[in-house]
N, C-alpha and C positions, 0 to 999 in steps of 0.2 A: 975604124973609129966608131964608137957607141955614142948615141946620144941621148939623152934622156930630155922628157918633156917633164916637166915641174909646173906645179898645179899655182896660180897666181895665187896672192897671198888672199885666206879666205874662203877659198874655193876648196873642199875635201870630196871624196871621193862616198857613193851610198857606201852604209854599211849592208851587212847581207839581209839583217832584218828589212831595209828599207827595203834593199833589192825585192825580197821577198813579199814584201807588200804591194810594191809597184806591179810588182807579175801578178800577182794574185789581181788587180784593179783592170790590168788590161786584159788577162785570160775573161775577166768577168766581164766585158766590155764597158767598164767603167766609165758616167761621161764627168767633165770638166775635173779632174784631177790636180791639184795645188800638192804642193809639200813646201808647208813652212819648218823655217828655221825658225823656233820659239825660244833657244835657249841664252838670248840675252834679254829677254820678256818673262821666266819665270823657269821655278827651281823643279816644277810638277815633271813636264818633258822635255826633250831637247826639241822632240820634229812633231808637227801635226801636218798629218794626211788627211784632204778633206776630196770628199768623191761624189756624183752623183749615180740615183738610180732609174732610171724611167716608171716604175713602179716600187709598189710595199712592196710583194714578192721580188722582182730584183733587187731594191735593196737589204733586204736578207739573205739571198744569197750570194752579193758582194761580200756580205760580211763573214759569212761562214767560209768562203774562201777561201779570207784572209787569215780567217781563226788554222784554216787547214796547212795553209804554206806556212805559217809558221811554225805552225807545231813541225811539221815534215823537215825543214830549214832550224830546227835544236831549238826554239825560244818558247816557252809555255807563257800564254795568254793570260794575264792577271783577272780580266773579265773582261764581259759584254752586258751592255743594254738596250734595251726599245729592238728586241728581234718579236715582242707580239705584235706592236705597233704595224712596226716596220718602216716608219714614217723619218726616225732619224737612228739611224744604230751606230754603239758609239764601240769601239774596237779597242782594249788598254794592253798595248803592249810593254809597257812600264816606260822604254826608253820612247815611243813613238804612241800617240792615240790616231787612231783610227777614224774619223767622221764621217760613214757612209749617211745619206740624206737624199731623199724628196729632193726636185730643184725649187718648189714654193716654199719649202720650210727652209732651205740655204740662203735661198734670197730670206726669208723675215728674219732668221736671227743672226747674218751678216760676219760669220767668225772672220771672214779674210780681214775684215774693215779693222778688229778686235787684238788679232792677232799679227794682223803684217803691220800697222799704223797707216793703213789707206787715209794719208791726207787728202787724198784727191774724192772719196765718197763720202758724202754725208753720215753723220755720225747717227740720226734713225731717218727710216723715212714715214714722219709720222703718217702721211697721206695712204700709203699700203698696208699699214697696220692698221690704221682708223676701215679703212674698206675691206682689208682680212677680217675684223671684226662685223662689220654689217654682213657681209656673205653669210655666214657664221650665225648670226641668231635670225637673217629672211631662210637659210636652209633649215633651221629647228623651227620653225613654225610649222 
């Protein structure tokens, strides 16, 4: 006798693209890695992938990575941005985006809070943005 496990209701299984991303994040040692399900929040993608990198140089080569398992894995990259930067690089895979990132720039513009509905975080936090700002113009002097 066979039995099958069935997935509770809700619950699907990665597709290979995601697979594909997900490998590409851990080969890269990717740190805090989220994958939302966005696609009762909007008609753009279904999944956003958001990742960090310990530096600019890691996080462009997270992102070329990613750009690489997919290509390899059959899905051609619609585009990338912010790889001069390097500060936030953004990954479009049409069906999934990519958000490699800085952990100071994840934490200022807060996409989990944006895109999961984190009732539970403050919706800004003006105090780290008001002090991101002073940093910012006592460092230009």
């Amino acid at each position: 006798m066979t039995t099958r496990t069935r997935l509770r209701p809700g619950a699907e299984r990665a597709s290979p693209l995601q697979s594909a991303v997900t490998a590409a994040l851990d080969d890269m040692k990717a740190v805090n890695v989220r994958v939302l399900d966005v696609r009762g929040l909007t008609d753009i993608v279904d999944t956003m992938v958001i990742a960090c990198g310990n530096s600019d140089r890691h996080v462009r080569s997270i992102a070329e990575r990613v750009v690489e398992k997919a290509k390899a894995a059959g899905f051609r990259p619609l585009g990338t941005e912010g790889e001069g930067e390097g500060e936030w690089v953004l990954v479009d895979l049409q069906d999934i985006l990519v958000h490699v990132m800085l952990p100071r720039v994840r934490e200022f513009y807060g996409l989990e809070r944006l895109w999961d509905g984190g009732e539970d975080a403050p919706a800004l936090a003006a105090p780290a943005v008001a002090g991101a700002a002073a940093r910012r113009r006592r460092a230009s002097r």
